[in-house]
C-alpha positions in Angstrom: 0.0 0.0 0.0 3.2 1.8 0.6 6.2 2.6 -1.5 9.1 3.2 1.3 11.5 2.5 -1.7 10.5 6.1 -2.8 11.6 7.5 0.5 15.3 9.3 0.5 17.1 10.8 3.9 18.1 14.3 4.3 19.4 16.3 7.0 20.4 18.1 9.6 18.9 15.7 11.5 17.6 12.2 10.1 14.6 13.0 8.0 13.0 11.0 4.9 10.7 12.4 2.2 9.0 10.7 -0.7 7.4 12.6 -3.2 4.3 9.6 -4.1 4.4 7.5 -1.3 0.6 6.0 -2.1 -0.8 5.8 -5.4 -3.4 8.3 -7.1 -6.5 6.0 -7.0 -6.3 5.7 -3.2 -5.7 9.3 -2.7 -8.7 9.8 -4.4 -10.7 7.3 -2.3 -9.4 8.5 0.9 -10.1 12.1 -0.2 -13.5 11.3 -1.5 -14.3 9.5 1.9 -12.4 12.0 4.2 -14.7 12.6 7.6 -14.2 16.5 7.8 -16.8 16.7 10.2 -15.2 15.1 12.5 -12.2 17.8 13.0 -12.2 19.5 16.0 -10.2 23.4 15.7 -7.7 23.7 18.6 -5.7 26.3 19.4 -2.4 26.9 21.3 -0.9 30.2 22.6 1.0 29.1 25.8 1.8 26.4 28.2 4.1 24.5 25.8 7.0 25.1 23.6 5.2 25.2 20.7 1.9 27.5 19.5 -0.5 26.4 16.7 -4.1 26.7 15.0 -5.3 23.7 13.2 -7.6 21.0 13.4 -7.2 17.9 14.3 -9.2 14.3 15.0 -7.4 11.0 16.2 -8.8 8.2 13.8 -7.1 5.4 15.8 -5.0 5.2 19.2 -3.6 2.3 21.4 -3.9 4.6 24.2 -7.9 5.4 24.1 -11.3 4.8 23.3 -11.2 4.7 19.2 -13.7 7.3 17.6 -16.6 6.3 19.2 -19.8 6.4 17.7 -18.0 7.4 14.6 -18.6 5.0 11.4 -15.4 5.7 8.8 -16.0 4.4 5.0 -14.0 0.9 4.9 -11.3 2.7 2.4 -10.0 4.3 5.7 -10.7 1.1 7.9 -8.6 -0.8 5.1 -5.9 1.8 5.4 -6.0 2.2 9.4 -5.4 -1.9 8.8 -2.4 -1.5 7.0 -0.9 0.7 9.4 -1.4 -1.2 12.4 0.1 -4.6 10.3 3.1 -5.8 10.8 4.5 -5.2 7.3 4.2 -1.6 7.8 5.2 -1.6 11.3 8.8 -3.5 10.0 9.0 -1.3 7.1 9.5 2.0 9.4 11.6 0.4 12.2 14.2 -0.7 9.3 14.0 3.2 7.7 14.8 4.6 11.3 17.0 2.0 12.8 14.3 2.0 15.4 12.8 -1.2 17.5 9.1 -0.2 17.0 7.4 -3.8 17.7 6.2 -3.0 21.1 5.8 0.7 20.3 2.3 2.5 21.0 0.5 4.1 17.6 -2.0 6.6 16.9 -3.1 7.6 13.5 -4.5 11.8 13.2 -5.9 13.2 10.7 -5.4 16.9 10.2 -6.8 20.0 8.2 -4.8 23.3 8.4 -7.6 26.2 7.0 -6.4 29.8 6.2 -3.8 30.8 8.9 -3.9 27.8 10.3 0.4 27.0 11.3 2.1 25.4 14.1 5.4 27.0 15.6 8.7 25.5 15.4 9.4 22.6 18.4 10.9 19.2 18.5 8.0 17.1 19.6 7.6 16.0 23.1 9.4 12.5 25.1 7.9 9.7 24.7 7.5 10.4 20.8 9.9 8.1 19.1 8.8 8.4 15.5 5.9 10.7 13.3 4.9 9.8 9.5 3.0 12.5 7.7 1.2 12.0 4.4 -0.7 15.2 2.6 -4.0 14.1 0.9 -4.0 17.3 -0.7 -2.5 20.1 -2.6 -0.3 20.6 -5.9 2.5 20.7 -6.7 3.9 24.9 -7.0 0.4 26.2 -5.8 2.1 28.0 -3.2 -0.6 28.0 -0.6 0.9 27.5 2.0 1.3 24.9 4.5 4.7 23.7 4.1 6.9 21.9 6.4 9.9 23.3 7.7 12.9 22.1 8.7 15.7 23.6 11.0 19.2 23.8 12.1 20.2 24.0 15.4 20.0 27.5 15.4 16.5 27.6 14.2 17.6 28.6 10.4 14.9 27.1 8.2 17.1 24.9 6.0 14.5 22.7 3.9 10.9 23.8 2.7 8.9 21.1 1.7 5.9 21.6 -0.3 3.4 19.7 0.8 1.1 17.8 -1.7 -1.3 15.0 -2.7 0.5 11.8 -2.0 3.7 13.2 -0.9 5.4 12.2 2.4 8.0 13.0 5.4 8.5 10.4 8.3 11.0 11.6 10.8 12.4 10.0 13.8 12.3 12.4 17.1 15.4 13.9 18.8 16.4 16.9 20.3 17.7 18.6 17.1 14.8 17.5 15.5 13.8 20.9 14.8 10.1 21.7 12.5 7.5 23.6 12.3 4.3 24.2 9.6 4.1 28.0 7.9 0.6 29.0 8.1 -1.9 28.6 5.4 -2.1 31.8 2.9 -5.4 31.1 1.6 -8.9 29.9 1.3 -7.3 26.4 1.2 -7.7 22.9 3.5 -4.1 21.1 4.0 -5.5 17.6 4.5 -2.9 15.1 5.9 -2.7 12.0 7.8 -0.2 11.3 10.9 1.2 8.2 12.1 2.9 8.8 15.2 5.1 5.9 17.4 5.4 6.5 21.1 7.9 4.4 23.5 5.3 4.8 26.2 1.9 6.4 26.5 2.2 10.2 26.5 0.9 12.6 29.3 -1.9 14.3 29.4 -2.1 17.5 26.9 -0.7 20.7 29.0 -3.0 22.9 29.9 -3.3 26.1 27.4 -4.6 24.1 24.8 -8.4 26.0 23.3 -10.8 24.2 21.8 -12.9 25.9 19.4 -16.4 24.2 19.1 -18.9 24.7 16.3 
């Protein structure tokens, strides 16, 4: 379902990016079928090292109750499948040099809207490894949304693009520097995250706004 053979490693820190990690037809599908009413807006402007606007909803976690009364079309049960298998589970531990059998996953979807962004940080302990897909965008539209990377002096370095099908897994680490420039238009960003965690994480630090509709 994957094609890790597209990714390639960059730096400063150990970073992969594929530019068609899935193929067009399941884009589609998962585009077709995504549940947009299911995102929840949060917003943060203290109580961590990082600030962000964007919306977010957890499709699958080992660590909690898993969407509820939600019903998902079976193109995204069939993918969630995949990504709790074994055969993708093995195929990120051998791109990160990682032991990930006994580690915890969650899956996210997320939508950044106009302005939407999230600051630069380096993710939070226990987070060993994060896998983000876009589901949308083209390629040079120059909307927005990109993910950065930094040095260790917080000079952007790499700007990547973000769109449909393209991909950047990243293992954590204290130099792993990023952060997501805010959305210049009447756009959605639509991606999927596949985070690893060594343990389960602590509760979210209080500061964090939700934004109900």
């Amino acid at each position: 379902m994957m094609d890790f053979g597209s990714f390639r490693e960059h730096g400063p820190w150990s970073w992969f990016l594929s530019d068609a990690i899935v193929g067009t037809a399941l884009l589609g599908d998962l585009m077709r079928h995504f549940p947009e009413e299911l995102l929840i807006l949060s917003e943060r402007k203290e109580g961590s090292d990082k600030t962000y606007l964007c919306k977010q909803f957890r499709l699958y976690s080992d660590y909690a109750e898993n969407a509820g009364d939600a019903r998902f079309h079976p193109v995204w049960d069939d993918f969630v499948g995949y990504v709790r298998s074994e055969q993708y589970r093995l195929a990120v531990s051998e791109m990160t040099a990682l032991d990930l059998r006994q580690a915890g996953l969650e899956v996210i979807l997320n939508q950044y809207e106009k302005d939407c962004f999230m600051s630069a940080h380096t993710d939070r302990r226990p987070k060993l490894v994060t896998h983000v897909i876009y589901l949308s965008g083209d390629k040079g539209a120059g909307l927005g949304g990109e993910f950065i990377v930094h040095g260790a002096d917080a000079t952007p370095v790499h700007c990547v693009e973000p769109w449909a099908g393209r991909s950047v897994l990243f293992k954590r680490s204290d130099a792993s520097l990023h952060s997501v420039n805010a959305i210049k238009a009447v756009h959605k960003r639509r991606s999927l995250q596949i985070v690893f965690w060594e343990s389960e994480p602590a509760t979210t630090a209080p500061g964090r706004k939700i934004h109900r509709t």
